[in-house]
Backbone as a ProteinNet text record, in pm:
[ID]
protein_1_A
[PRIMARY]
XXXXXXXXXXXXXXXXXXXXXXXXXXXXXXXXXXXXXXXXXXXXXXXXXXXXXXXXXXXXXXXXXXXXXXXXXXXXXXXX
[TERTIARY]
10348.8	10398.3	10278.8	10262	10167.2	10187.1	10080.1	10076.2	10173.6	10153.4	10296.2	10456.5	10428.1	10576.8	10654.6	10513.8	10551.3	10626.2	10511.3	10543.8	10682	10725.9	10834.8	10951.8	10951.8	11060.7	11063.6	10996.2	10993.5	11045.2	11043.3	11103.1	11214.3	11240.2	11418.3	11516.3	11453.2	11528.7	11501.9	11411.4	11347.2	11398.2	11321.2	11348.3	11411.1	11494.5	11565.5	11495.9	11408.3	11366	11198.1	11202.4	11036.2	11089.4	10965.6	10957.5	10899.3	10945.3	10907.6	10701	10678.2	10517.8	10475.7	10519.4	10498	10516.9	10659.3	10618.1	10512.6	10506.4	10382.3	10226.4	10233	10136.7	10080	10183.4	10214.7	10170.4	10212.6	10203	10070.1	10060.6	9891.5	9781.9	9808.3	9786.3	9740	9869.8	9900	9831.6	9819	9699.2	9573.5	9540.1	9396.1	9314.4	9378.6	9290.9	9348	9455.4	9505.1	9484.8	9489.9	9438.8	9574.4	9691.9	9821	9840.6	9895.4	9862.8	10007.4	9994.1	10157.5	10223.3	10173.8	10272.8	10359.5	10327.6	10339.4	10423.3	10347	10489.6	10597.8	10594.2	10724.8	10788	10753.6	10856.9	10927.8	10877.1	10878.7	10986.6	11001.9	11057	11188.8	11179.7	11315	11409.9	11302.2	11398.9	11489.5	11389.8	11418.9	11574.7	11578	11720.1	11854.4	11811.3	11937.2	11927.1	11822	11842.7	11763.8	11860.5	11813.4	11703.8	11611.9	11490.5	11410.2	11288.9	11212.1	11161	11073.7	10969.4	10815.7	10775.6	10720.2	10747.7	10856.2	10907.5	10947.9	10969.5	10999.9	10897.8	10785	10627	10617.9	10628.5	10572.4	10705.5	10765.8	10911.1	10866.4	10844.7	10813.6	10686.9	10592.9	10460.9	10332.1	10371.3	10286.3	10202.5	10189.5	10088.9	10090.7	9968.2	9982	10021.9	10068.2	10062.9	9992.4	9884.3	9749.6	9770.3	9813.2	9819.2	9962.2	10043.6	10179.9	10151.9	10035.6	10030.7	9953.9	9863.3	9741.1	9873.8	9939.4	10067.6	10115	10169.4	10223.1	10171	10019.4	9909.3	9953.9	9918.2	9916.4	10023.8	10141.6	10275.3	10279.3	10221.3	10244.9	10182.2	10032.1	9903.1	9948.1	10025.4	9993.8	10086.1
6769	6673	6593.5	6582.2	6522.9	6332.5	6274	6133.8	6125.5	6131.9	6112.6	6132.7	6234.6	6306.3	6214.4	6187.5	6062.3	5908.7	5882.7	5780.6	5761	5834.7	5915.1	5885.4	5966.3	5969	5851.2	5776.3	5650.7	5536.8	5532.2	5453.8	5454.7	5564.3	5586.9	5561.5	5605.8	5552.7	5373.5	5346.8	5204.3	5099.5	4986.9	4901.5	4768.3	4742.5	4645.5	4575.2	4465.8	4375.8	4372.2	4488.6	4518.8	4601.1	4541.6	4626	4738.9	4874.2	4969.5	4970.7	4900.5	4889.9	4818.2	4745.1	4664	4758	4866	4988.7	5068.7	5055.8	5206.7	5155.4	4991.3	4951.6	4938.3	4951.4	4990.5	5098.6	5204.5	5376.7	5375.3	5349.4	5310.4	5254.8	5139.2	5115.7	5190.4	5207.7	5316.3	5385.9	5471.3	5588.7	5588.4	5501.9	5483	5379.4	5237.1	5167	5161.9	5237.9	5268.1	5402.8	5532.6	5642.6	5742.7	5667.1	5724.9	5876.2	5954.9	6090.1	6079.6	6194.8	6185.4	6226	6334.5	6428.1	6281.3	6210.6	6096.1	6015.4	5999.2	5881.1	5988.7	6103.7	6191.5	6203.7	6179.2	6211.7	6074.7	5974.4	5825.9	5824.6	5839.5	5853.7	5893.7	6059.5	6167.7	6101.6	6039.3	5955.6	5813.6	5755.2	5587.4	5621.5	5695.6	5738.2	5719.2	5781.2	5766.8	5640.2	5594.9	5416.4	5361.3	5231.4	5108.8	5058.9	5066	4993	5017.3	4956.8	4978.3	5054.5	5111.2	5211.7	5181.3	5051.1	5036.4	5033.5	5002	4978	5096.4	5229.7	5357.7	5432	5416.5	5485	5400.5	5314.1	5232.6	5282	5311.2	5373	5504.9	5556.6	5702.5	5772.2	5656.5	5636.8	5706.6	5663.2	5751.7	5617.9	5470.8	5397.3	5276.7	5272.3	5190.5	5032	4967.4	4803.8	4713.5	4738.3	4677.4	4717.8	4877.6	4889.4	4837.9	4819.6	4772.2	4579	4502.9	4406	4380.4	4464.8	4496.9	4469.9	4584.8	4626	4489.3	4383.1	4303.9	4202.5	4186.5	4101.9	4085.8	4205.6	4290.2	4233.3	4284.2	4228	4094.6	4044.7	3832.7	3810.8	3902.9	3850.8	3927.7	4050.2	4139.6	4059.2
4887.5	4791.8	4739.6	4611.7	4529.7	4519.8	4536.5	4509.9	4443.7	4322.7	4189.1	4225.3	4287	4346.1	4451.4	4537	4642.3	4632.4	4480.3	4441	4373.5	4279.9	4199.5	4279.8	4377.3	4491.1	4567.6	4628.7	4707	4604.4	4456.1	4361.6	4320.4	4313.6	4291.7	4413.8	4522.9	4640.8	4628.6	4618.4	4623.8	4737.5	4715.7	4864.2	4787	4782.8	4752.8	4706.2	4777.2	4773.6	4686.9	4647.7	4579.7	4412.3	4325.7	4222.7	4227.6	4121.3	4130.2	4166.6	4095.7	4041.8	4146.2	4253.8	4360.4	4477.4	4479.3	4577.3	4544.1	4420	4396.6	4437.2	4452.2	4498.8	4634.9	4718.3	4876.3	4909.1	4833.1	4855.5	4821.6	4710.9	4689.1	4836.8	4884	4963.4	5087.2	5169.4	5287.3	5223.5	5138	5105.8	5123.1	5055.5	5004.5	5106.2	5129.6	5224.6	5377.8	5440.1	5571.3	5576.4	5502	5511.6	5539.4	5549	5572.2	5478.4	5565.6	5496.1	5460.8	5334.7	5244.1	5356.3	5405.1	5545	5610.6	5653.7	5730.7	5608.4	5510.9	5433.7	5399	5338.6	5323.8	5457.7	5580.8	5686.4	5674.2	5662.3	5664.7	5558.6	5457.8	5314.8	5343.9	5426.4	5430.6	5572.1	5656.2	5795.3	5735	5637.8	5638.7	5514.5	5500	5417	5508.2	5619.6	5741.5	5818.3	5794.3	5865.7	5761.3	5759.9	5628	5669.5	5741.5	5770.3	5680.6	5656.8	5546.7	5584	5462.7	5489.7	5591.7	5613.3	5671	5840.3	5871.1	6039.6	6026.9	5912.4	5998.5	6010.6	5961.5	5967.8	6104.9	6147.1	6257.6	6446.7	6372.3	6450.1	6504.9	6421	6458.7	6441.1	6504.7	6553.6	6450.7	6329.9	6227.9	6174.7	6243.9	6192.4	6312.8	6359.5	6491.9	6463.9	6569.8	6558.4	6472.7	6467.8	6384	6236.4	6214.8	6092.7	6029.1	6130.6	6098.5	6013.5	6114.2	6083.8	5959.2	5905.1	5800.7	5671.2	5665.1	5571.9	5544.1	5652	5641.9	5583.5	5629	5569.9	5396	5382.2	5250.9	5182.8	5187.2	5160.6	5110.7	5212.9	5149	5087.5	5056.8	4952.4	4838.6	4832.4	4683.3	4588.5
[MASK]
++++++++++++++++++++++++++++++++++++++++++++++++++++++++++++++++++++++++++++++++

């Protein structure tokens, strides 16, 4: 699955509480300055469908981004 494709799909599902351009800035994120591989946000993506948790506590659930990077994300979140 291609960046675009990633992004594409993670927007239409979308997170309630975020704009499209504010998730794509996340995915952005997790990519580029946490190093999160798509493999890892598409499992993250296809799980967090069957439980309402965000996309971030289900990458962190099913051990695809450690504690630290859980708190980095969060950092992130209150500053972007």
């Amino acid at each position: 699955m291609d960046k675009q494709a990633l992004t594409i799909h993670s927007t239409q599902g979308g997170e309630r509480q975020m704009t499209p351009s504010r998730y794509s800035r996340l995915i952005n994120f997790l990519q580029e300055d946490l190093a999160i591989s798509t493999a890892s946000l598409a499992v993250a993506l296809r799980n967090r469908d069957q439980d309402p948790g965000s996309l971030t506590m289900t990458l962190w659930q099913y051990g695809l981004i450690t504690l630290e990077q859980l708190e980095q994300i969060y950092d992130w979140l209150e500053t972007a």
